[in-house]
KEDREN-305054 format. One record per residue (C-alpha): residue number from 0; x, y, z. Coordinates in steps of 0.05 Angstrom, whole numbers, plus 5000, padded with zeros to 4 digits. Layout:
<rs>
+-----+------+------+------+
| num |   c1 |   c2 |   c3 |
+-----+------+------+------+
| NUM |    X |    Y |    Z |
...
+-----+------+------+------+
</rs>
This chain:
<rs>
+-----+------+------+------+
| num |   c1 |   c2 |   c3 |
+-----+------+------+------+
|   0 | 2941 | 1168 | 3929 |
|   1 | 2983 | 1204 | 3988 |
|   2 | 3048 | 1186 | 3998 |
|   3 | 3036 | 1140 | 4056 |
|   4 | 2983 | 1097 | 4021 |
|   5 | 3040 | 1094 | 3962 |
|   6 | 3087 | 1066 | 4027 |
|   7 | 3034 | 1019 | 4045 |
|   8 | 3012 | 0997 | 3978 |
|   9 | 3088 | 0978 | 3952 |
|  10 | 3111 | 0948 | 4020 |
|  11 | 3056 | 0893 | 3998 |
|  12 | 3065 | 0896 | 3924 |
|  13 | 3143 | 0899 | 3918 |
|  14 | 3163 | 0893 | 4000 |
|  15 | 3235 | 0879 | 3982 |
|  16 | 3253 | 0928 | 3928 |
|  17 | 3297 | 0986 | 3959 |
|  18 | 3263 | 1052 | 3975 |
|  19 | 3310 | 1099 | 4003 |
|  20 | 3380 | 1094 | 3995 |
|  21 | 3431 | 1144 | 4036 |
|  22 | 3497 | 1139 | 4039 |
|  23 | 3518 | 1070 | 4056 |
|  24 | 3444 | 1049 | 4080 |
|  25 | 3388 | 1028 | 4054 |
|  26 | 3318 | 1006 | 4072 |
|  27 | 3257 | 0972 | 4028 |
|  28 | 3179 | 0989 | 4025 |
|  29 | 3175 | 0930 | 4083 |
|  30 | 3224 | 0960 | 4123 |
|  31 | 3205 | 1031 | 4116 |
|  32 | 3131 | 1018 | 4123 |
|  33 | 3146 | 0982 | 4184 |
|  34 | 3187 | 1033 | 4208 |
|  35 | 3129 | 1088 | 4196 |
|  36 | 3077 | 1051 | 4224 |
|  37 | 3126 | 1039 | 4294 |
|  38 | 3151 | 1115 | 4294 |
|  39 | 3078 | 1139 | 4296 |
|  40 | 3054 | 1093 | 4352 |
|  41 | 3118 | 1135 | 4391 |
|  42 | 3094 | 1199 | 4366 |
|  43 | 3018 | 1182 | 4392 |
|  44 | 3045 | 1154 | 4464 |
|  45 | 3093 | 1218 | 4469 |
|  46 | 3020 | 1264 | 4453 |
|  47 | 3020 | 1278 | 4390 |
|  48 | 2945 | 1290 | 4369 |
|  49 | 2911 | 1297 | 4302 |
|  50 | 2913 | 1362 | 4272 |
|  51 | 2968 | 1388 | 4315 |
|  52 | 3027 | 1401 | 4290 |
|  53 | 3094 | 1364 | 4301 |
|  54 | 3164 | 1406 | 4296 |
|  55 | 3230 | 1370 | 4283 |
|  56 | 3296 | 1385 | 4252 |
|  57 | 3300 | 1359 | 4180 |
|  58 | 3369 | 1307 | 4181 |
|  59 | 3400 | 1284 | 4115 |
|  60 | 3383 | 1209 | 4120 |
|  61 | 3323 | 1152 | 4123 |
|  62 | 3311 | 1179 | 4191 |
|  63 | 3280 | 1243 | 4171 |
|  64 | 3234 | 1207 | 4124 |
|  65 | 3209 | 1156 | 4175 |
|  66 | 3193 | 1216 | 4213 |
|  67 | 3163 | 1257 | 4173 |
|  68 | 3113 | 1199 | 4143 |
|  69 | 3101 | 1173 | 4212 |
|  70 | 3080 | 1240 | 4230 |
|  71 | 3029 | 1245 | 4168 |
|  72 | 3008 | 1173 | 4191 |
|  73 | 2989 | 1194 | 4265 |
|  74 | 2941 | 1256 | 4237 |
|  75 | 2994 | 1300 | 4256 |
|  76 | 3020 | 1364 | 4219 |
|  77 | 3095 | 1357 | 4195 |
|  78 | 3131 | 1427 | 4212 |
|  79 | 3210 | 1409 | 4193 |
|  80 | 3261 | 1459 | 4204 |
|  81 | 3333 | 1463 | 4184 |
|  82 | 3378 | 1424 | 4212 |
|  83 | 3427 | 1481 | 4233 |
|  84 | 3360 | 1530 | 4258 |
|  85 | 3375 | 1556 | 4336 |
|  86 | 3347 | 1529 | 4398 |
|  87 | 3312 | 1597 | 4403 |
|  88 | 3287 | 1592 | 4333 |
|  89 | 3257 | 1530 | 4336 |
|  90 | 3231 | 1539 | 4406 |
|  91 | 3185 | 1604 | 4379 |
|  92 | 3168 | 1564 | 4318 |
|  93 | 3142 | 1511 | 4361 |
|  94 | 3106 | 1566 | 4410 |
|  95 | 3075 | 1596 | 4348 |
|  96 | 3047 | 1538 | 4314 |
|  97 | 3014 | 1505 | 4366 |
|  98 | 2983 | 1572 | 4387 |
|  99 | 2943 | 1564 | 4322 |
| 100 | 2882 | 1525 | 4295 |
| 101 | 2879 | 1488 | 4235 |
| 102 | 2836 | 1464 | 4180 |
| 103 | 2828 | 1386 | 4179 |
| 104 | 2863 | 1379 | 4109 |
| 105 | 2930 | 1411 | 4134 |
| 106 | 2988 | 1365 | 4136 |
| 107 | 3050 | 1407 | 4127 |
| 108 | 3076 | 1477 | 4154 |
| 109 | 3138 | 1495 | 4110 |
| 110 | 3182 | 1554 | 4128 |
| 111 | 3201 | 1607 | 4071 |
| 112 | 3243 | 1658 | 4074 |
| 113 | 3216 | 1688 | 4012 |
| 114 | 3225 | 1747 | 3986 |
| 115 | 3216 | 1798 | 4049 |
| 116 | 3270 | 1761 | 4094 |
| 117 | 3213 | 1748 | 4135 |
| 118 | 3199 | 1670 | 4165 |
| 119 | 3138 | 1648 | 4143 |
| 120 | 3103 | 1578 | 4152 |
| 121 | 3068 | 1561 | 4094 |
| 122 | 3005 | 1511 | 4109 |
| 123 | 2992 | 1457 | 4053 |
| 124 | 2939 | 1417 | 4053 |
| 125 | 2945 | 1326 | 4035 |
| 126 | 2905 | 1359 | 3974 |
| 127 | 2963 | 1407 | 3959 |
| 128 | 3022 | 1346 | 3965 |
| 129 | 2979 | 1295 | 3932 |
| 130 | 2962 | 1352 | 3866 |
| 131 | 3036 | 1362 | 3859 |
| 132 | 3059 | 1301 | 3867 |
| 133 | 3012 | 1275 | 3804 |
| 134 | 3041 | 1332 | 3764 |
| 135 | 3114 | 1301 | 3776 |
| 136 | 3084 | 1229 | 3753 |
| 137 | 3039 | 1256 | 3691 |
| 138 | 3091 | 1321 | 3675 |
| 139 | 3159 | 1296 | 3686 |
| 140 | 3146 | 1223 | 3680 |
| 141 | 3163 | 1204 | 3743 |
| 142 | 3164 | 1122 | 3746 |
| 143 | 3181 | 1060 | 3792 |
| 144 | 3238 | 1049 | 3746 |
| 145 | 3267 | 1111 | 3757 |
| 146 | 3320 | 1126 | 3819 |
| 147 | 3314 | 1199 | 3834 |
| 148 | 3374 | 1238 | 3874 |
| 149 | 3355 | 1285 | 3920 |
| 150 | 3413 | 1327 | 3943 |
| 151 | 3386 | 1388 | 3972 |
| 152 | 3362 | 1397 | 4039 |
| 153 | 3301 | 1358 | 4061 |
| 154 | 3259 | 1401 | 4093 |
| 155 | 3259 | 1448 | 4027 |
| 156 | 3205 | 1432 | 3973 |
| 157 | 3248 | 1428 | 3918 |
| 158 | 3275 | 1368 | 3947 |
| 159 | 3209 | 1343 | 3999 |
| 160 | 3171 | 1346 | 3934 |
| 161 | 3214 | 1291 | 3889 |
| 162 | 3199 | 1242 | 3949 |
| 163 | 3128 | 1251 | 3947 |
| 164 | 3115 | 1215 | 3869 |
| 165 | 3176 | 1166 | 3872 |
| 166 | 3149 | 1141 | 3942 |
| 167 | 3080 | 1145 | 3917 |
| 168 | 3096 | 1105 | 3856 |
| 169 | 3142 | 1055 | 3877 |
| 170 | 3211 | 1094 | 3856 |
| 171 | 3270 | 1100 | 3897 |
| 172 | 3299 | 1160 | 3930 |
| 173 | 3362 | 1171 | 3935 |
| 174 | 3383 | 1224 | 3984 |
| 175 | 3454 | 1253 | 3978 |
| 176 | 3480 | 1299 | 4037 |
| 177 | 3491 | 1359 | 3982 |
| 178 | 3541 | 1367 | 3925 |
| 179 | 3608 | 1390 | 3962 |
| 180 | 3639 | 1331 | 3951 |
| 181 | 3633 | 1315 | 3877 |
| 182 | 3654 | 1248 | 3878 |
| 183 | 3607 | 1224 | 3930 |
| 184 | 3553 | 1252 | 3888 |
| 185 | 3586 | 1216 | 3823 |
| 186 | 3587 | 1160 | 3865 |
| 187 | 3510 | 1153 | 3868 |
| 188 | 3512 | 1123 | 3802 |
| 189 | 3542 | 1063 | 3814 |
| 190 | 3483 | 1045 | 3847 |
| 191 | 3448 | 0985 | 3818 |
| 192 | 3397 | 1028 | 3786 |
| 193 | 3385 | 1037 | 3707 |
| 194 | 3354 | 1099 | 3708 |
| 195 | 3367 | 1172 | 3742 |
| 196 | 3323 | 1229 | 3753 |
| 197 | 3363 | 1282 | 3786 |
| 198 | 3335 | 1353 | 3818 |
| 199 | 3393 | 1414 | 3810 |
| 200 | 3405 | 1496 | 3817 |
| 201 | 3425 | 1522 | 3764 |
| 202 | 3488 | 1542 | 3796 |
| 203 | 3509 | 1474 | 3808 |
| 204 | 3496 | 1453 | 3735 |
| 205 | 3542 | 1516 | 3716 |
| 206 | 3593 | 1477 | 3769 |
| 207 | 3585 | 1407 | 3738 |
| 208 | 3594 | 1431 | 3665 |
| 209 | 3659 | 1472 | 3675 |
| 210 | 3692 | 1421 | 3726 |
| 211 | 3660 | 1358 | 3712 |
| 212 | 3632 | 1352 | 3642 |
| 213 | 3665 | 1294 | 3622 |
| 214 | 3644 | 1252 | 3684 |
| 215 | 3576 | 1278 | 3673 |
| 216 | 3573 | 1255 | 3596 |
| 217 | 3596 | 1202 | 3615 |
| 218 | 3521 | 1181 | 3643 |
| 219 | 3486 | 1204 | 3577 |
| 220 | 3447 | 1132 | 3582 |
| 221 | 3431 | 1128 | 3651 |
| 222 | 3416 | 1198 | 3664 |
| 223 | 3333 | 1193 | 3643 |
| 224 | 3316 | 1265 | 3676 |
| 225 | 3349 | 1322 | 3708 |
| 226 | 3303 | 1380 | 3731 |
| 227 | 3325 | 1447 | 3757 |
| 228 | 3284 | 1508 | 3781 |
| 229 | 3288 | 1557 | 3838 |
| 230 | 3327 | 1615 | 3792 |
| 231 | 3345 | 1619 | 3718 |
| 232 | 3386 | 1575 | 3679 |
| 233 | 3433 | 1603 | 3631 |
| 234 | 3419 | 1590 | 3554 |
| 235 | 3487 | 1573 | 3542 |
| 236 | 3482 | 1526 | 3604 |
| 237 | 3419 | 1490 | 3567 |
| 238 | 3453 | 1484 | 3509 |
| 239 | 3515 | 1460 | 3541 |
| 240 | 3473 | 1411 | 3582 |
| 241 | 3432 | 1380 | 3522 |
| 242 | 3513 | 1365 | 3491 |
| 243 | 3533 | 1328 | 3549 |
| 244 | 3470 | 1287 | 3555 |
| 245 | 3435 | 1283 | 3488 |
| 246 | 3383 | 1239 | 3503 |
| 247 | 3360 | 1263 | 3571 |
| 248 | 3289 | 1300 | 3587 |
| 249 | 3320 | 1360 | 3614 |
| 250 | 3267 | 1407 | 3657 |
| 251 | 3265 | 1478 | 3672 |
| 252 | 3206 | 1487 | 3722 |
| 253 | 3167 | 1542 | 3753 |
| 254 | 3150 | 1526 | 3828 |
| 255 | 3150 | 1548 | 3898 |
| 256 | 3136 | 1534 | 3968 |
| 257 | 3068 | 1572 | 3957 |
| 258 | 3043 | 1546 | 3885 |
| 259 | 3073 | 1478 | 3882 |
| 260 | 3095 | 1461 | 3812 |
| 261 | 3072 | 1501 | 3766 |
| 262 | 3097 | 1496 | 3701 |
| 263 | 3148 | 1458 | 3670 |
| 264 | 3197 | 1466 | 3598 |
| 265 | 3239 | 1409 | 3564 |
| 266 | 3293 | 1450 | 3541 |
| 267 | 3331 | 1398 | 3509 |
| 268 | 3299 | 1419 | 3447 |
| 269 | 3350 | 1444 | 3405 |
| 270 | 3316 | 1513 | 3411 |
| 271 | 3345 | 1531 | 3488 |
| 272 | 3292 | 1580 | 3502 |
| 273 | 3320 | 1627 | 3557 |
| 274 | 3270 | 1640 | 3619 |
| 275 | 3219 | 1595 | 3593 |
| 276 | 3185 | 1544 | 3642 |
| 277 | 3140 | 1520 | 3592 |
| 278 | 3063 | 1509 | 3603 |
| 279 | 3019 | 1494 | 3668 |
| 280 | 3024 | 1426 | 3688 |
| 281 | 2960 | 1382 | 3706 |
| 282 | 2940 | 1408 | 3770 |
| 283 | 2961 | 1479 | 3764 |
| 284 | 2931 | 1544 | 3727 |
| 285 | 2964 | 1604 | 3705 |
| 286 | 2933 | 1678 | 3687 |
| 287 | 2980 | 1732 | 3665 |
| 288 | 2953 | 1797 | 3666 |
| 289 | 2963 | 1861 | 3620 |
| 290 | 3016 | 1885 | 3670 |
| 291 | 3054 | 1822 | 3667 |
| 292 | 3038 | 1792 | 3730 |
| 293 | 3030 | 1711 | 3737 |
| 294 | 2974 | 1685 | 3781 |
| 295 | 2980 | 1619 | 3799 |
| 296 | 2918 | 1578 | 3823 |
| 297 | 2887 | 1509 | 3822 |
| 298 | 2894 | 1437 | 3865 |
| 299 | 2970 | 1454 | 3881 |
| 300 | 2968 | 1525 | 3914 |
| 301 | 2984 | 1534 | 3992 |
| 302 | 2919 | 1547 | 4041 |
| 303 | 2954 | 1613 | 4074 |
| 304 | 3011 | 1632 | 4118 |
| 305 | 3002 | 1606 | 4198 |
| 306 | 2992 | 1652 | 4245 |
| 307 | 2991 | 1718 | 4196 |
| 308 | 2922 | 1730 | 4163 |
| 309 | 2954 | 1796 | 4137 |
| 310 | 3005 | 1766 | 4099 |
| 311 | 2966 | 1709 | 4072 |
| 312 | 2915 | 1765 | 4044 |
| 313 | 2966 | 1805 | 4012 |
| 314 | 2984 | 1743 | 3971 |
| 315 | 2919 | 1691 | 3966 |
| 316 | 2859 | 1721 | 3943 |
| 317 | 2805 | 1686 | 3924 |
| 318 | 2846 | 1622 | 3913 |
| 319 | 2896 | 1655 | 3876 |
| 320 | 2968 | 1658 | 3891 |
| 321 | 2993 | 1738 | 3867 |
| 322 | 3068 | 1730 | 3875 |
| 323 | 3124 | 1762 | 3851 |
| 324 | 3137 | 1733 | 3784 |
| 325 | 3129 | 1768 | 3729 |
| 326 | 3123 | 1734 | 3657 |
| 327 | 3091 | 1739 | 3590 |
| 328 | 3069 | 1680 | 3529 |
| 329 | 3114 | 1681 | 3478 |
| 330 | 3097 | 1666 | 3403 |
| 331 | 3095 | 1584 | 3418 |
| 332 | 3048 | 1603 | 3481 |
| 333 | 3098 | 1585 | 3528 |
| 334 | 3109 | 1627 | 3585 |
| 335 | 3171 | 1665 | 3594 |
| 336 | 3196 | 1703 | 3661 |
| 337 | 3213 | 1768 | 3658 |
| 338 | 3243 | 1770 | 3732 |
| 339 | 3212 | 1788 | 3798 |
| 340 | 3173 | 1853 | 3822 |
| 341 | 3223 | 1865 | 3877 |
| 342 | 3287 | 1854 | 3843 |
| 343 | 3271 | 1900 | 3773 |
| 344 | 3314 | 1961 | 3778 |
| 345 | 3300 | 2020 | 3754 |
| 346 | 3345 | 2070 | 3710 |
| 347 | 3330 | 2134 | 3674 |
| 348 | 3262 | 2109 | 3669 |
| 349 | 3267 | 2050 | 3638 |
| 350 | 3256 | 1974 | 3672 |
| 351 | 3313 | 1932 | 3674 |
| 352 | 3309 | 1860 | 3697 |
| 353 | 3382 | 1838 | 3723 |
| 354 | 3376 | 1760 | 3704 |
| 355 | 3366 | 1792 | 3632 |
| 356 | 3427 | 1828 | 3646 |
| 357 | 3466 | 1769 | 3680 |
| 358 | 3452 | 1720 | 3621 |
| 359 | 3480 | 1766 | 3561 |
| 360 | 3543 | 1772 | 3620 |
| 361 | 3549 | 1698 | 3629 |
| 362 | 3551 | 1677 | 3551 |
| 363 | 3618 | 1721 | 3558 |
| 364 | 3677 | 1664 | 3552 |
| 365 | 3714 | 1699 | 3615 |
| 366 | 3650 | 1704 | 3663 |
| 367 | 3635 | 1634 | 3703 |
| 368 | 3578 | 1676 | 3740 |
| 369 | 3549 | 1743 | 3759 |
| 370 | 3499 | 1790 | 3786 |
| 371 | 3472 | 1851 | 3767 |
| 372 | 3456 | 1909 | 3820 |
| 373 | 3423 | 1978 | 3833 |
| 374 | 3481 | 2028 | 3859 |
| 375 | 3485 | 2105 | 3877 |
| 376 | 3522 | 2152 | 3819 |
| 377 | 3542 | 2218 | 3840 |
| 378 | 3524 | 2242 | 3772 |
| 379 | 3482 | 2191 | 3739 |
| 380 | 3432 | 2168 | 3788 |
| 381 | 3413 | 2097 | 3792 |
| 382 | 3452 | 2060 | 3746 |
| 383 | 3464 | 1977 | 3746 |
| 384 | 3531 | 1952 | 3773 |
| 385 | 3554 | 1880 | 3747 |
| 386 | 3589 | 1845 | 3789 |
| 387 | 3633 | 1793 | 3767 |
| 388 | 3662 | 1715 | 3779 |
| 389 | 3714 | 1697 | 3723 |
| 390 | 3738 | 1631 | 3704 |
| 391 | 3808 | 1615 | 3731 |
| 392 | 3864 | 1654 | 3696 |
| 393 | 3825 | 1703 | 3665 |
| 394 | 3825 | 1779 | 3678 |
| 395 | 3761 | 1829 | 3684 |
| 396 | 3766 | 1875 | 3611 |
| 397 | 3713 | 1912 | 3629 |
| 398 | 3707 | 1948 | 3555 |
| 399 | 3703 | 1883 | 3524 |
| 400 | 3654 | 1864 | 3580 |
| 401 | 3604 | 1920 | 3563 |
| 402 | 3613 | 1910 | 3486 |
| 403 | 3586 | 1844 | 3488 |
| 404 | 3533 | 1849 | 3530 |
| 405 | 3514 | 1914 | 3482 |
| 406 | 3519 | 1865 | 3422 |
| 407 | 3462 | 1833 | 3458 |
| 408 | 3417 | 1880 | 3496 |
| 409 | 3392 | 1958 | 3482 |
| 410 | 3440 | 2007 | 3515 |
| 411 | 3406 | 2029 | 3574 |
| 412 | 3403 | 1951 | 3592 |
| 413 | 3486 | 1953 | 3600 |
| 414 | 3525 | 1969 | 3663 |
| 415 | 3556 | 2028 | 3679 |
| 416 | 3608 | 1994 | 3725 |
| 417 | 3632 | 1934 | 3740 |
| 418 | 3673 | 1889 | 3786 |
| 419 | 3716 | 1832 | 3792 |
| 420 | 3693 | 1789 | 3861 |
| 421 | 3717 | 1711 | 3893 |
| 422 | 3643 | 1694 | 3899 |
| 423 | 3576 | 1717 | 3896 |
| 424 | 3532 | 1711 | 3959 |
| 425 | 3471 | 1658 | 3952 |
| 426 | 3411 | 1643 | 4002 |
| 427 | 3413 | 1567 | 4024 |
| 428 | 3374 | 1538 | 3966 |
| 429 | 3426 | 1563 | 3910 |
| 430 | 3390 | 1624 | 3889 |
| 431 | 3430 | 1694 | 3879 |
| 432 | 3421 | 1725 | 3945 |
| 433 | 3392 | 1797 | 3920 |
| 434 | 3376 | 1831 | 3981 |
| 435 | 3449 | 1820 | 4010 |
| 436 | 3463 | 1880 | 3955 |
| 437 | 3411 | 1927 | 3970 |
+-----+------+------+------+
</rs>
């Protein structure tokens, strides 16, 4: 069932029950179906065609989801931006994507950054959004009962891709304009709702459990799900997490713009494995080879890149998604990431991941976050730099710094130098922003 026919179906079913709630508005499967079905008569009379594709600027409200079903609903191919992109932006996104041809199955274009700093449109196909959104339902447990917050921006698929299943099985989505202000986001919860399925960075978890761990606790038996993804979560951030809501289904998944979701790890376990996202969900396959690279194929992978046949070949080949991740199955025969091609540094010869590096830093009592970097020695060579966040009213020892994270890792794994910083610089989806060091 697509996301539409899940609309259609509950706007007959259950036509008064809510299905998007933002801000102070609200509109049921009637209303919204209504509303779809009127939007994409406009988008026909103002020429929109089938297979062509439609760009728009992703908004933070009911609006953006009218459009972006009634776009689906007309045949069209959804292409939403960010909200903030430039005139001149969007204008040669629009130039480019309806200079291309498409394959009948392709109903969105998502834009990526990934890991070049390069745009790139990634095409996904009604198969693609329909495979991941039944590995939400079957994997995650996604319900009509459950009210799931969306707080990130819309037209990124760690958020687009928690409407999909709760629209598609008569759930409610609540969208929330991000987390700056903490109490409109604790606010959410006083909705009439019984259950909570909630989507966050790791990096705002870190924020909730040091300045809002009580008001999060508090929600121990209304809080059903949280899931988080998109970098990796701290151990001591799991375990800190599973305290504060004991009898949550807390989620670590492995995902992306070009695989879907992948994978997926309740770490409320008691165990807290660090990097693990678990095994392949329903829809999705996973091959690691002897070199430690994850392939990713099956129902939930992208179709290619628009407009760059080069790029989509260095990545798909032969149905098969070769990213950057790189992983291995632990004794349980989970899998476990070991960090990302681009981002391993090397020193003296040996292979250091950094998020290894940054998780022994963070289970320090002084650091609130970090990241680990490749800098220049005039004597040594390459050697990793930690740079360093600390918790209000404590002070950088760096000795005391590198003894602990020595207690944890092998020597060659410890910084050489390290530094005491206001903030650490993050792309727009919460992830450490690596290439702003290099």
């Amino acid at each position: 069932m697509t996301q539409e026919e899940g609309i259609r179906k509950f706007a007959e079913l259950t036509p008064g029950k809510v299905a998007v709630v933002c801000g102070a508005g609200q509109i049921t499967y009637k209303e919204l179906w209504d509303a779809v079905i009127h939007r994409a008569e406009q988008l026909r009379a103002g020429g929109l065609h089938p297979h062509s594709p439609y760009v728009f600027r992703a908004s933070q409200d009911i609006e953006f989801i009218v459009t972006y079903c009634a776009v689906h609903v007309s045949g069209g191919i959804a292409v939403p931006l960010g909200h903030d992109v430039s005139q001149e932006y969007f204008e040669s996104v629009r130039t480019l994507v309806n200079g291309c041809a498409y394959a009948d199955d392709i109903v969105d274009i998502l834009y990526t950054t990934g890991t070049t700093g390069k745009a790139k449109g990634v095409m996904l196909s009604e198969t693609c959004l329909v495979a991941c959104a039944e590995n939400f339902i079957e994997n995650l447990g996604f319900s009509s009962e459950l009210a799931f917050v969306v707080s990130g921006p819309l037209n990124h698929i760690a958020s687009l891709f928690k409407i999909h299943p709760m629209l598609t099985v008569g759930g409610t989505v609540c969208v929330v304009d991000g987390l700056k202000d903490m109490d409109a986001f604790f606010e959410v919860f006083n909705l009439p709702f019984d259950k909570f399925g909630i989507f966050l960075v790791p990096s705002t978890i870190r924020m909730l459990l040091h300045f809002a761990y009580d008001r999060l606790a508090a929600l121990r038996d209304r809080i059903d799900l949280i899931e988080t993804g998109t970098a990796p979560i701290m151990q001591d951030d799991m375990a800190l997490l599973s305290k504060a809501l004991p009898h949550s289904r807390l989620y670590n998944t492995l995902g992306g713009t070009e695989i879907g979701c992948v994978c997926t790890y309740n770490f409320n376990d008691g165990i807290f494995k660090e990097n693990c996202v678990g095994r392949p969900m329903k829809n999705a396959s996973v091959e690691i080879t002897p070199e430690g690279e994850i392939i990713i194929s099956g129902r939930t992978v992208m179709s290619g890149y628009v407009g760059d046949e080069e790029a989509t070949r260095s990545v798909l080949v032969d149905g098969k998604i070769h990213g950057s991740d790189l992983g291995y199955l632990d004794e349980d025969g989970m899998i476990r990431l070991k960090g990302r091609l681009g981002d391993v540094i090397n020193v003296g010869g040996f292979k250091v991941d950094p998020s290894e590096v940054e998780n022994a830093a963070s289970s320090h009592p002084c650091v609130k976050e970090c990241i680990c970097i490749a800098v220049s020695h005039p004597i040594m060579g390459n050697v990793l730099k930690l740079l360093v966040v600390l918790h209000e009213g404590q002070s950088l020892d760096k000795h005391a710094l590198a003894a602990h994270i020595k207690g944890i890792l092998e020597s060659h794994k410890v910084p050489v130098l390290y530094e005491a910083v206001d903030s650490l610089k993050r792309t727009y989806n919460g992830k450490l922003d690596r290439k702003a060091y290099r």
